[in-house]
N, CA, C and O atoms as a Tripos MOL2 file, in Angstrom:
@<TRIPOS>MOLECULE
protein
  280   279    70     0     0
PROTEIN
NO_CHARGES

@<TRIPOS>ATOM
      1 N          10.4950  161.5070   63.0890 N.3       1 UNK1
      2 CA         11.8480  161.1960   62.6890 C.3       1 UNK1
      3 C          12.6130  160.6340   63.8990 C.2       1 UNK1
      4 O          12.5330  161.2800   64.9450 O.2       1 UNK1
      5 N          13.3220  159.5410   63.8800 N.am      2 UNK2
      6 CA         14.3240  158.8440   64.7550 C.3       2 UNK2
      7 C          15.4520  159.9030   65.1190 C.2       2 UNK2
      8 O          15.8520  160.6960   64.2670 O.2       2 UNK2
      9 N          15.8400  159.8900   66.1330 N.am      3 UNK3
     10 CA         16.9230  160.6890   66.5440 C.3       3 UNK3
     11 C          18.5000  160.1560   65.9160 C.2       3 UNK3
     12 O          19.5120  160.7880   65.6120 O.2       3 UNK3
     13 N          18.2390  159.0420   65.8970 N.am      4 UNK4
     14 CA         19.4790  158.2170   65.1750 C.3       4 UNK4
     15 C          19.2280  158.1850   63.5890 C.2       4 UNK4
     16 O          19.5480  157.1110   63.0810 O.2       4 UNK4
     17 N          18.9330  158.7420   63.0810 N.am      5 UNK5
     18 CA         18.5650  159.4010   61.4080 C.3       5 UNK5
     19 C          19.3100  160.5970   61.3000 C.2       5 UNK5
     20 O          20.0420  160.8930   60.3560 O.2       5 UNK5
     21 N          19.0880  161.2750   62.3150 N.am      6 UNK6
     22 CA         19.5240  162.4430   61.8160 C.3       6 UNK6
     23 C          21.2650  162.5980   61.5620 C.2       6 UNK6
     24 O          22.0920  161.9360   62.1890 O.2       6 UNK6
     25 N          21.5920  163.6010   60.5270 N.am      7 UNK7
     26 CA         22.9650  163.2100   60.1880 C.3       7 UNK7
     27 C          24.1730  164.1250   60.7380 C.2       7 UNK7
     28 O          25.3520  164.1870   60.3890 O.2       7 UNK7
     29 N          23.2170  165.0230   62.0310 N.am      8 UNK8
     30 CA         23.7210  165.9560   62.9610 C.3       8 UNK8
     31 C          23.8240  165.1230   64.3570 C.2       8 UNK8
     32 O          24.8740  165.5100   64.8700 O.2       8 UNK8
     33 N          23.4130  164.4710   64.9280 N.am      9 UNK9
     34 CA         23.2060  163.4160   65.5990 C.3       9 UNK9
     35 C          24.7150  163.4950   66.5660 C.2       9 UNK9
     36 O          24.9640  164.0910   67.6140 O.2       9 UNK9
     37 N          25.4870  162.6760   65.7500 N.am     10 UNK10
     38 CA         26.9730  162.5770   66.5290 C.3      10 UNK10
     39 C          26.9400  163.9470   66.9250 C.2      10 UNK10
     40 O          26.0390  164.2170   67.7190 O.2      10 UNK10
     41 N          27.4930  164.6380   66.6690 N.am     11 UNK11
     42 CA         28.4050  165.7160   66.1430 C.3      11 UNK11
     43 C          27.4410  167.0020   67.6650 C.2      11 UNK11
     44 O          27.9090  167.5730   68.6500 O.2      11 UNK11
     45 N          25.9810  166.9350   67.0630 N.am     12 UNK12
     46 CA         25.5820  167.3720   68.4620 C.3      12 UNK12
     47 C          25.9690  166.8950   70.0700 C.2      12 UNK12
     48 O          25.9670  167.5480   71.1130 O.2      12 UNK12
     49 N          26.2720  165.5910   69.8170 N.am     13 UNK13
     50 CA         25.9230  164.5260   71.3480 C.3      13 UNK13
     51 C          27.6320  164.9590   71.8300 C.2      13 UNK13
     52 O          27.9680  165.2770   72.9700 O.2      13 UNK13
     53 N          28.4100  164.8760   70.7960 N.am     14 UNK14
     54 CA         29.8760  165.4800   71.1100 C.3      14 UNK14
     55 C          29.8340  166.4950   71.5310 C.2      14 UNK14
     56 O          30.3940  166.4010   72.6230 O.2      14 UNK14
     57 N          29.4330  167.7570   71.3470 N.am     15 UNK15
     58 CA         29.2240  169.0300   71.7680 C.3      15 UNK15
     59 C          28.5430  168.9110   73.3880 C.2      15 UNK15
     60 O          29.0230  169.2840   74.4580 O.2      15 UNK15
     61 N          27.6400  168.4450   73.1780 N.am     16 UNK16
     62 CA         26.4000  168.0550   74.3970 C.3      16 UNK16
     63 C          27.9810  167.4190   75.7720 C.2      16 UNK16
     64 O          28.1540  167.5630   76.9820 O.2      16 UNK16
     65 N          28.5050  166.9630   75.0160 N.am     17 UNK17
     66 CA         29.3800  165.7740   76.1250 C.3      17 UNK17
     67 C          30.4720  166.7230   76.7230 C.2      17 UNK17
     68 O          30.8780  166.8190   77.8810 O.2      17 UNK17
     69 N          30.8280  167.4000   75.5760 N.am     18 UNK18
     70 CA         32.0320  168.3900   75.9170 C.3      18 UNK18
     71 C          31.4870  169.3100   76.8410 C.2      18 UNK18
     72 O          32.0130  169.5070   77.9360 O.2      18 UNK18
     73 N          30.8110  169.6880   76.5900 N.am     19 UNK19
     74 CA         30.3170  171.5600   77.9320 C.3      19 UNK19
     75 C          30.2890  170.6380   78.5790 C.2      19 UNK19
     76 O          31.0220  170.7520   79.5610 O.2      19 UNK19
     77 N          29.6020  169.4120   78.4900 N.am     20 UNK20
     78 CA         29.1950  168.8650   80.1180 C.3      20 UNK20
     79 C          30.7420  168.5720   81.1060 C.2      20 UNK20
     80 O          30.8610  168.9230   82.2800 O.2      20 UNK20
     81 N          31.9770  167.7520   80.1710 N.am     21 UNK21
     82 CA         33.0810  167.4940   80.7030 C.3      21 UNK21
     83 C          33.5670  168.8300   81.3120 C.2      21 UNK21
     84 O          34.2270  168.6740   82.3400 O.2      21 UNK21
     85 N          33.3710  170.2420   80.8690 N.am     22 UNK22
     86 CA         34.1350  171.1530   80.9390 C.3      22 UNK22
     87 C          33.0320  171.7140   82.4370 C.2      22 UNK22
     88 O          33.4800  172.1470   83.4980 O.2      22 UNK22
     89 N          31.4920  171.5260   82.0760 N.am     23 UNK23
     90 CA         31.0690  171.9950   83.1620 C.3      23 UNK23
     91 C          31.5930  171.4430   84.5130 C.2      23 UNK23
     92 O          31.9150  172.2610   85.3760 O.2      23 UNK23
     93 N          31.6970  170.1830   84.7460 N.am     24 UNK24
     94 CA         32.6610  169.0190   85.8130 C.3      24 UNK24
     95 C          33.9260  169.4560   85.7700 C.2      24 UNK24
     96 O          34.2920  169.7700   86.9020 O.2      24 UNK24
     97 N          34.7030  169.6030   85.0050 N.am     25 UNK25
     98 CA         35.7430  170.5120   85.5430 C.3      25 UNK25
     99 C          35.9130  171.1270   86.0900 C.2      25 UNK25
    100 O          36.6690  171.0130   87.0550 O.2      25 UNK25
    101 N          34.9350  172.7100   85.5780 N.am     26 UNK26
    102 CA         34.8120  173.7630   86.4780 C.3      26 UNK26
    103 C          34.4090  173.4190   87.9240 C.2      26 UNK26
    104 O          34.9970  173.7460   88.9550 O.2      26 UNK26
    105 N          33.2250  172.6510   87.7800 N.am     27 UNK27
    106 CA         33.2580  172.6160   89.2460 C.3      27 UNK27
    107 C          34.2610  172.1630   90.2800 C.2      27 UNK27
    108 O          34.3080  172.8410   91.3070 O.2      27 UNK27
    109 N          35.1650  171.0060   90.1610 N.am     28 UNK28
    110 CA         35.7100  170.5070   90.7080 C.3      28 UNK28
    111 C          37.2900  171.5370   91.0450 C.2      28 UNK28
    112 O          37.8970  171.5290   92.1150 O.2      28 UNK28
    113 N          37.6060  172.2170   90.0090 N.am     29 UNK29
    114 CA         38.0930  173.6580   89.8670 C.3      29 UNK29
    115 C          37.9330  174.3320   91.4760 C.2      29 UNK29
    116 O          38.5350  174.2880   92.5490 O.2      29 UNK29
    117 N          36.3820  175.1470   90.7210 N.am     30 UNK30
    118 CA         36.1040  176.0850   91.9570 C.3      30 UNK30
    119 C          35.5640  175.2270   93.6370 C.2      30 UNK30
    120 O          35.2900  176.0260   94.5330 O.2      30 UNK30
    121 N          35.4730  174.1480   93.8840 N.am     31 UNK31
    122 CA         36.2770  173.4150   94.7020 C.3      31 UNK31
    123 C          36.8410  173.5110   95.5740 C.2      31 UNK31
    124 O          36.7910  173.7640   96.7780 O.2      31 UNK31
    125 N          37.8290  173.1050   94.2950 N.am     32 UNK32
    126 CA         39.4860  173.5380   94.9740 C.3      32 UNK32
    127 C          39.9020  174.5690   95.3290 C.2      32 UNK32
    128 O          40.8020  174.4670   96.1630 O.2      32 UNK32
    129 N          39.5070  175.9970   94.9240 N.am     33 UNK33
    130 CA         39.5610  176.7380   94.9440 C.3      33 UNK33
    131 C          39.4880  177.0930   96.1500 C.2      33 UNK33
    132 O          40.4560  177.4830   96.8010 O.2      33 UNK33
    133 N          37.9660  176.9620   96.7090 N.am     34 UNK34
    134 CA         37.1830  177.0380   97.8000 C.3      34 UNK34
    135 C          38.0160  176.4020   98.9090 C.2      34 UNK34
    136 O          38.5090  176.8800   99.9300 O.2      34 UNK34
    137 N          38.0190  175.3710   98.4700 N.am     35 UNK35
    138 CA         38.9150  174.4250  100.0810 C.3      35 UNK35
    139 C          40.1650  175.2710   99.9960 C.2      35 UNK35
    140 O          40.5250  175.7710  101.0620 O.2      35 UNK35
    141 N          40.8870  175.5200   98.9260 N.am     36 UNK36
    142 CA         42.1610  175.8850   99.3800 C.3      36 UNK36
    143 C          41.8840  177.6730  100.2430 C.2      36 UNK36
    144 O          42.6760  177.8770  101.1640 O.2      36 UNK36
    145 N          41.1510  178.5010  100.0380 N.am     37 UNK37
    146 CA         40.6530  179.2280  100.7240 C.3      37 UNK37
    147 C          40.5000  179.3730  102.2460 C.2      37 UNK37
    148 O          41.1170  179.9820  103.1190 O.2      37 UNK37
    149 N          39.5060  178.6260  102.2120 N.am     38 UNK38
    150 CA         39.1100  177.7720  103.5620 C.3      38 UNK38
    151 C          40.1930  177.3250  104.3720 C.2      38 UNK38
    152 O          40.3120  177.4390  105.5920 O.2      38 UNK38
    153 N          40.9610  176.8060  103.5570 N.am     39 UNK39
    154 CA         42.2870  176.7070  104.2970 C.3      39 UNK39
    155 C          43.4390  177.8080  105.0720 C.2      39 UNK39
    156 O          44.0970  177.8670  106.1110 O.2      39 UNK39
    157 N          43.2660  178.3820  104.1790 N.am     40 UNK40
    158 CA         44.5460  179.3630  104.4940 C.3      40 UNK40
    159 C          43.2420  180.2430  105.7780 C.2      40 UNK40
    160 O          43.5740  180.7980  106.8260 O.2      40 UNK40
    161 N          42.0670  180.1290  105.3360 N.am     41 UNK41
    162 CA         41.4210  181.0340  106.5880 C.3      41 UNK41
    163 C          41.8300  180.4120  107.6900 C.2      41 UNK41
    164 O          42.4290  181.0400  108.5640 O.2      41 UNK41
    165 N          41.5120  178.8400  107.8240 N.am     42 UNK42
    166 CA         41.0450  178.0890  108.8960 C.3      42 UNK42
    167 C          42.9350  178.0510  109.3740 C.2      42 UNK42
    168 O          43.0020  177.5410  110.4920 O.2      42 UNK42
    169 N          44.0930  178.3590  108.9490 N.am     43 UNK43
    170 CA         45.4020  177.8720  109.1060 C.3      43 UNK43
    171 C          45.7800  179.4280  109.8980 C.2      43 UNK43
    172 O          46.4820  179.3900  110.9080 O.2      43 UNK43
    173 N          45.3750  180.5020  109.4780 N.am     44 UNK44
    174 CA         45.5610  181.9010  109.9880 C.3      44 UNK44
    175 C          44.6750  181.9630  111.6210 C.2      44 UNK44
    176 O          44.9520  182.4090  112.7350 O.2      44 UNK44
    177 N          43.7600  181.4070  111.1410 N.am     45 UNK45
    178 CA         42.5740  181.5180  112.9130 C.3      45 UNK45
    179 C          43.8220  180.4390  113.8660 C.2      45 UNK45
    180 O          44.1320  180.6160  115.0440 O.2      45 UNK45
    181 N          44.2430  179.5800  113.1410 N.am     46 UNK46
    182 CA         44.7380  178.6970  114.4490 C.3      46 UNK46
    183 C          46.2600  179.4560  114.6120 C.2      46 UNK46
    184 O          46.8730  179.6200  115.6670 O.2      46 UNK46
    185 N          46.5330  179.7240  113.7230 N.am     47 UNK47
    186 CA         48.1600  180.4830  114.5240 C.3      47 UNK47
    187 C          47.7540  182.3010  115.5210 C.2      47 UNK47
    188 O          48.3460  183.0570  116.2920 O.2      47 UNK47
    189 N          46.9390  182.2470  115.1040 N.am     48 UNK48
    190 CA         46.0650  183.5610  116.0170 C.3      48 UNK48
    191 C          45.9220  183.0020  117.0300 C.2      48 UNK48
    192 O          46.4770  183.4910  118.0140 O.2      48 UNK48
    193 N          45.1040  181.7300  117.1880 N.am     49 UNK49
    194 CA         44.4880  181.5100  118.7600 C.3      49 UNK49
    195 C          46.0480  180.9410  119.3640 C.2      49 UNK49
    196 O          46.4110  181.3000  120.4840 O.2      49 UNK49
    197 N          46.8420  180.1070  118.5870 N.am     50 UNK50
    198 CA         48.0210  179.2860  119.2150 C.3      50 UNK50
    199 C          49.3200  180.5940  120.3660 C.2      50 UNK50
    200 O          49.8780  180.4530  121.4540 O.2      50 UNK50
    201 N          49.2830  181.6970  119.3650 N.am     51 UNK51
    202 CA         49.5340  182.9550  119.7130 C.3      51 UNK51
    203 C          48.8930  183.4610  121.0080 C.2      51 UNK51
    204 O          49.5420  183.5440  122.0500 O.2      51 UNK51
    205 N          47.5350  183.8150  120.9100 N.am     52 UNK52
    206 CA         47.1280  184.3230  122.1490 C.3      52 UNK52
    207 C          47.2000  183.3330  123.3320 C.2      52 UNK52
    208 O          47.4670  183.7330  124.4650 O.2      52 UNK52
    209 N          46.9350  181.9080  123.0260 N.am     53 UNK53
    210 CA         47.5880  181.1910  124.2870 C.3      53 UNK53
    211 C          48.7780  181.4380  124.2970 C.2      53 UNK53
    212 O          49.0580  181.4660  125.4960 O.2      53 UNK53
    213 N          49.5300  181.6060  123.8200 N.am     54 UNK54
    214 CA         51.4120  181.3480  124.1870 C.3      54 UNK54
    215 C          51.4880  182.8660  124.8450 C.2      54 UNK54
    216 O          52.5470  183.0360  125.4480 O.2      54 UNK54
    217 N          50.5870  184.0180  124.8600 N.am     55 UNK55
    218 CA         50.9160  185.2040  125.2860 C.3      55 UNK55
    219 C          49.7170  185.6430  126.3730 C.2      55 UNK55
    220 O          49.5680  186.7150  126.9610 O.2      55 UNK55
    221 N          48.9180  184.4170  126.4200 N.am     56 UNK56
    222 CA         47.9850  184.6020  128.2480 C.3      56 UNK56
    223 C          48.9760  184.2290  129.3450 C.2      56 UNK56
    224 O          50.0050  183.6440  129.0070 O.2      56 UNK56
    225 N          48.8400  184.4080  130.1520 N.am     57 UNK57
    226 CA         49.4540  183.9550  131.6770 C.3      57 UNK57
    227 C          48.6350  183.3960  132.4110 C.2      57 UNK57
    228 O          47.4440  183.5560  132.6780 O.2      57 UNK57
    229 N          49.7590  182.4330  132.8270 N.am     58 UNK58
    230 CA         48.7710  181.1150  133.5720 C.3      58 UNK58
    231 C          48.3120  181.4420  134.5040 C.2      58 UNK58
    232 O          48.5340  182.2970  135.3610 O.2      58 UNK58
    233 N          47.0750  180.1250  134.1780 N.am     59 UNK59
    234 CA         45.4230  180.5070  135.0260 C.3      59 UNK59
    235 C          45.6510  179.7130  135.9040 C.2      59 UNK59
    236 O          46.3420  178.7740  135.5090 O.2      59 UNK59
    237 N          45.3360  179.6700  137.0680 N.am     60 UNK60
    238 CA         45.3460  178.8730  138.4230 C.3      60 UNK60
    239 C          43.8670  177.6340  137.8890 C.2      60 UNK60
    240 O          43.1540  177.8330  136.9050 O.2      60 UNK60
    241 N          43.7580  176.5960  138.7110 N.am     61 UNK61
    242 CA         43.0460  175.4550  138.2130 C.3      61 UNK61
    243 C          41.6650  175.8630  138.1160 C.2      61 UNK61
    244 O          41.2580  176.8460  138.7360 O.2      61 UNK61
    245 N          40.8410  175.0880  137.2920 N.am     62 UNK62
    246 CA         39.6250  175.5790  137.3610 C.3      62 UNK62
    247 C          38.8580  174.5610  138.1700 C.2      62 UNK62
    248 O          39.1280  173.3610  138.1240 O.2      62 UNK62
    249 N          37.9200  175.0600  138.8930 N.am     63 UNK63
    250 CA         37.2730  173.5650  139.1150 C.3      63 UNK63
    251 C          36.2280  173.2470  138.0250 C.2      63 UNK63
    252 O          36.0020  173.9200  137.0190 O.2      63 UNK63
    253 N          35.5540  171.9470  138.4580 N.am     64 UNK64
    254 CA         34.4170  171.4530  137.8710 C.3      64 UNK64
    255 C          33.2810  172.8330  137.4880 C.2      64 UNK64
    256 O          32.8840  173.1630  136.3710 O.2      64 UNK64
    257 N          33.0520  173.2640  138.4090 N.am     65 UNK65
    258 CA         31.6250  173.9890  138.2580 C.3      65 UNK65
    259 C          32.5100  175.3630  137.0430 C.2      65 UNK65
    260 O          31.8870  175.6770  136.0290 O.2      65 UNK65
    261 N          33.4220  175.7960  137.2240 N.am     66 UNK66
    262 CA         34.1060  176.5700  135.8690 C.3      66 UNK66
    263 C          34.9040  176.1170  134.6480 C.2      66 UNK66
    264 O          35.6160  176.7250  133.8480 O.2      66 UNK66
    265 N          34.5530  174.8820  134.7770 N.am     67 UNK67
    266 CA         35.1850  174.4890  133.6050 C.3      67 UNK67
    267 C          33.7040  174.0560  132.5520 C.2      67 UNK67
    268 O          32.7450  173.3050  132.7330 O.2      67 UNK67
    269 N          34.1810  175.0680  131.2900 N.am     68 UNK68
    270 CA         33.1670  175.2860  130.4730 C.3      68 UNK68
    271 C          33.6470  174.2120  129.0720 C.2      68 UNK68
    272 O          34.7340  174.3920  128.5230 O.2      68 UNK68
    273 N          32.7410  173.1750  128.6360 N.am     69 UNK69
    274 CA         33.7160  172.7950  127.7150 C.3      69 UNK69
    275 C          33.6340  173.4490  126.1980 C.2      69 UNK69
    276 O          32.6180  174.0200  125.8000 O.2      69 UNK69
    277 N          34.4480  173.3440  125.6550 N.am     70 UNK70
    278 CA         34.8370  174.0650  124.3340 C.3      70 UNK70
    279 C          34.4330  173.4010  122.9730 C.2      70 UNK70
    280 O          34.7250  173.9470  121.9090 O.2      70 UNK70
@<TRIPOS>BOND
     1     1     2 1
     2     2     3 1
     3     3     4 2
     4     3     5 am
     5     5     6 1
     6     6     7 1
     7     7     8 2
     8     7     9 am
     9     9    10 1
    10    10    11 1
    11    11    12 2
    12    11    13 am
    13    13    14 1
    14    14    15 1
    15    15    16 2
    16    15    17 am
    17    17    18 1
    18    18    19 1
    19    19    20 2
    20    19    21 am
    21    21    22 1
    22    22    23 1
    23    23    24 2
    24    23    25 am
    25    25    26 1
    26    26    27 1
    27    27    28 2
    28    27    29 am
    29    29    30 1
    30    30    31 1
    31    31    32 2
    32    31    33 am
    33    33    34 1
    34    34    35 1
    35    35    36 2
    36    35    37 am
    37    37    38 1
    38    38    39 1
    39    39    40 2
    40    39    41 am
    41    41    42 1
    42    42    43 1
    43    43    44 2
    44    43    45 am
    45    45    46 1
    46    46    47 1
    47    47    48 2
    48    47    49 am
    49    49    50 1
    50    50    51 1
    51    51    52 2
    52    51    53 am
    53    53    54 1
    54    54    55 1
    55    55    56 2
    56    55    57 am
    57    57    58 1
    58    58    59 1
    59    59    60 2
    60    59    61 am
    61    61    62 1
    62    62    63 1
    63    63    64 2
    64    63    65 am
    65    65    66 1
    66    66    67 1
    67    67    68 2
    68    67    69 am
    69    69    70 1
    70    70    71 1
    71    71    72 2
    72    71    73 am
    73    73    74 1
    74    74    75 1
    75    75    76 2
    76    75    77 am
    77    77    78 1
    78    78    79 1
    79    79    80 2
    80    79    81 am
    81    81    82 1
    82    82    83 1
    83    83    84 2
    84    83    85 am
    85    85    86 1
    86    86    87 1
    87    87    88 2
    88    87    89 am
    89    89    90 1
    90    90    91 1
    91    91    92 2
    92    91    93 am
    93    93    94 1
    94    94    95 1
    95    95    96 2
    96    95    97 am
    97    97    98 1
    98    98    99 1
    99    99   100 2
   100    99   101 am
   101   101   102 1
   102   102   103 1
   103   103   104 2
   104   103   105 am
   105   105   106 1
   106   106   107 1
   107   107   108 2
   108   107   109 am
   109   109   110 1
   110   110   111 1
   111   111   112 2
   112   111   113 am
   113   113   114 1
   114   114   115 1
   115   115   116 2
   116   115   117 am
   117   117   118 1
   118   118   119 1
   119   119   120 2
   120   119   121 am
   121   121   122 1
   122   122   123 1
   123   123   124 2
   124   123   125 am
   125   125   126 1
   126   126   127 1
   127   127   128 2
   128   127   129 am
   129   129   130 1
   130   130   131 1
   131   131   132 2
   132   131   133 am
   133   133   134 1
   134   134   135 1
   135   135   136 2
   136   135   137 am
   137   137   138 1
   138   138   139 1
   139   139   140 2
   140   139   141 am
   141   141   142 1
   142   142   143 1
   143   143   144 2
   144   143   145 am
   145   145   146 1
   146   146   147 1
   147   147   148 2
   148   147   149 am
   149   149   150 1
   150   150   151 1
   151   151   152 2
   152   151   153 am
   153   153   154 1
   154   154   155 1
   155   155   156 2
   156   155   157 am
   157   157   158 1
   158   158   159 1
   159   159   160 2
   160   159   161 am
   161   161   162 1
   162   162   163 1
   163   163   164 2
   164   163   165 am
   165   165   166 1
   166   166   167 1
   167   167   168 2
   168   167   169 am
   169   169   170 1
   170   170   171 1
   171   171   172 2
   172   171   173 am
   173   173   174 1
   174   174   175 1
   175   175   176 2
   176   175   177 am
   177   177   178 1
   178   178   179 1
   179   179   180 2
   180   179   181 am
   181   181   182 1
   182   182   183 1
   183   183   184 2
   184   183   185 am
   185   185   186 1
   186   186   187 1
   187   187   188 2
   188   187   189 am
   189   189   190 1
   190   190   191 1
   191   191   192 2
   192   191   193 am
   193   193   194 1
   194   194   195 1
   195   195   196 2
   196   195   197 am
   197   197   198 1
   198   198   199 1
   199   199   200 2
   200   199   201 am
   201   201   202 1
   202   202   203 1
   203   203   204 2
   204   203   205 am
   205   205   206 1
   206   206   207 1
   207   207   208 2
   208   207   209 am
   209   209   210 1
   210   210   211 1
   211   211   212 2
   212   211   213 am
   213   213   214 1
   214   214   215 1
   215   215   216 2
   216   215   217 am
   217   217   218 1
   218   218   219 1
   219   219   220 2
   220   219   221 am
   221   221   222 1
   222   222   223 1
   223   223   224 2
   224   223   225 am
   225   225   226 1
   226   226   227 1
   227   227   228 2
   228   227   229 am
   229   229   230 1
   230   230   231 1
   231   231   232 2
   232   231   233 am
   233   233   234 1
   234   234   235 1
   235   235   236 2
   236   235   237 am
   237   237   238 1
   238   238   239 1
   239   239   240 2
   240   239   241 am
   241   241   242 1
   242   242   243 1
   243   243   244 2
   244   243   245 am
   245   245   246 1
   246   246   247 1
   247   247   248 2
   248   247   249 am
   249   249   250 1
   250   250   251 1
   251   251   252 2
   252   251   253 am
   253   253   254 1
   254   254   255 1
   255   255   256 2
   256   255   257 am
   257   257   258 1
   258   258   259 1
   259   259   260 2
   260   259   261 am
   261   261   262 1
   262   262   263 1
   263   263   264 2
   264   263   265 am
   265   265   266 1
   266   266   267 1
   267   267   268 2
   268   267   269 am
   269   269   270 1
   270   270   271 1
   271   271   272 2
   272   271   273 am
   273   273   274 1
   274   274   275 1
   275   275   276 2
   276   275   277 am
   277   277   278 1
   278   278   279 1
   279   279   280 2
@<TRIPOS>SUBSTRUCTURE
     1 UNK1         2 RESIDUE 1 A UNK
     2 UNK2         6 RESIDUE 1 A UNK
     3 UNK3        10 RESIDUE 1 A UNK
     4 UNK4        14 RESIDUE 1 A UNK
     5 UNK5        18 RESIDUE 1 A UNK
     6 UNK6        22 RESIDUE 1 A UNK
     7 UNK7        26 RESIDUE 1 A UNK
     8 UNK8        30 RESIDUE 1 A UNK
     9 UNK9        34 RESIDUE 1 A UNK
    10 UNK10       38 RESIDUE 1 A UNK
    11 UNK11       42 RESIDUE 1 A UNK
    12 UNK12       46 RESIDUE 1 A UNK
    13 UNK13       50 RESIDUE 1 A UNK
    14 UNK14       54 RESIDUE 1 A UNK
    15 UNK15       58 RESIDUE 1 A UNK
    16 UNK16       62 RESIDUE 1 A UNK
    17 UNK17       66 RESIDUE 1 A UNK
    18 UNK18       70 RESIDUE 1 A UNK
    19 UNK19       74 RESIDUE 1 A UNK
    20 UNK20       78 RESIDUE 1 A UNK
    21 UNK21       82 RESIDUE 1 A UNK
    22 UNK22       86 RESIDUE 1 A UNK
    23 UNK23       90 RESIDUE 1 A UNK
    24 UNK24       94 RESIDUE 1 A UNK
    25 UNK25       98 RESIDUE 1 A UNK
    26 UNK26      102 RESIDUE 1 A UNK
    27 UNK27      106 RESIDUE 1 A UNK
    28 UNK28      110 RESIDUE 1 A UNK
    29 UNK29      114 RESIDUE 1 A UNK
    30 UNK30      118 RESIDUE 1 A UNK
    31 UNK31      122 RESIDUE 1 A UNK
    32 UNK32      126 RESIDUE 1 A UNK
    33 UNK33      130 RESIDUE 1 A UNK
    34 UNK34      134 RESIDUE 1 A UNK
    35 UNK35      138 RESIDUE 1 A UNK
    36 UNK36      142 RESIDUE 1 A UNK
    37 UNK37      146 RESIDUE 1 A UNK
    38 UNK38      150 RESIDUE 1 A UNK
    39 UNK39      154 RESIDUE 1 A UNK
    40 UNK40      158 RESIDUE 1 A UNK
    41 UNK41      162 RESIDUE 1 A UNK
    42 UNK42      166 RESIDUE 1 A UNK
    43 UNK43      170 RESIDUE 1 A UNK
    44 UNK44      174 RESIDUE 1 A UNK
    45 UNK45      178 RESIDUE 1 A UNK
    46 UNK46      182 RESIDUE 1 A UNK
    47 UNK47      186 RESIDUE 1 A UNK
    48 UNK48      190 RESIDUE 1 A UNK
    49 UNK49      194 RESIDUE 1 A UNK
    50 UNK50      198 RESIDUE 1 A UNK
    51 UNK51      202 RESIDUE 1 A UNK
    52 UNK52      206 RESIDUE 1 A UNK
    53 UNK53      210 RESIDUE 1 A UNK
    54 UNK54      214 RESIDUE 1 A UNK
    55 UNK55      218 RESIDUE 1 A UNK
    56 UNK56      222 RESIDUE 1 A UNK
    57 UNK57      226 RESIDUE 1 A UNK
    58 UNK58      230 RESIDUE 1 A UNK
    59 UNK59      234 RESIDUE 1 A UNK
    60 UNK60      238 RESIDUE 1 A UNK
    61 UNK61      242 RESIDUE 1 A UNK
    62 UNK62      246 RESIDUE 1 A UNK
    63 UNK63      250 RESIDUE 1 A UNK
    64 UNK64      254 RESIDUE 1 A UNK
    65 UNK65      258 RESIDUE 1 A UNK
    66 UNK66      262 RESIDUE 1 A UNK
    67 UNK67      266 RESIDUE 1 A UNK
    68 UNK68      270 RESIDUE 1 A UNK
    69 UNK69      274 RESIDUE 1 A UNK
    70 UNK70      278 RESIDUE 1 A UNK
């Protein structure tokens, strides 16, 4: 039997199309989700470190042989 015979045909391929649109949603969803996460982590670490520099006391120069790069 032809797949295009059958008189379920549409009506499946619509279904088939929909989870799939909704599965792409979700993902793009949890995502966002994720980055916005990521964010607020990665936005909290830098006002932590911006902090502990503003509350070290200054270091006299380093030379070459102690300067480690970052």
């Amino acid at each position: 039997m032809n797949i295009y015979e059958d008189p379920e045909y549409e009506e499946k391929m619509n279904q088939v199309t929909d989870r799939m649109g909704y599965l792409i949603l979700d993902l793009i969803h949890m995502s966002l989700q994720k980055l916005a996460t990521e964010n607020e982590i990665y936005k909290e670490w830098l006002e932590i470190r911006l902090e502990v520099q503003r509350d070290s006391t200054p270091r006299s120069p380093k030379t070459e042989e102690q300067d480690i790069p970052f």
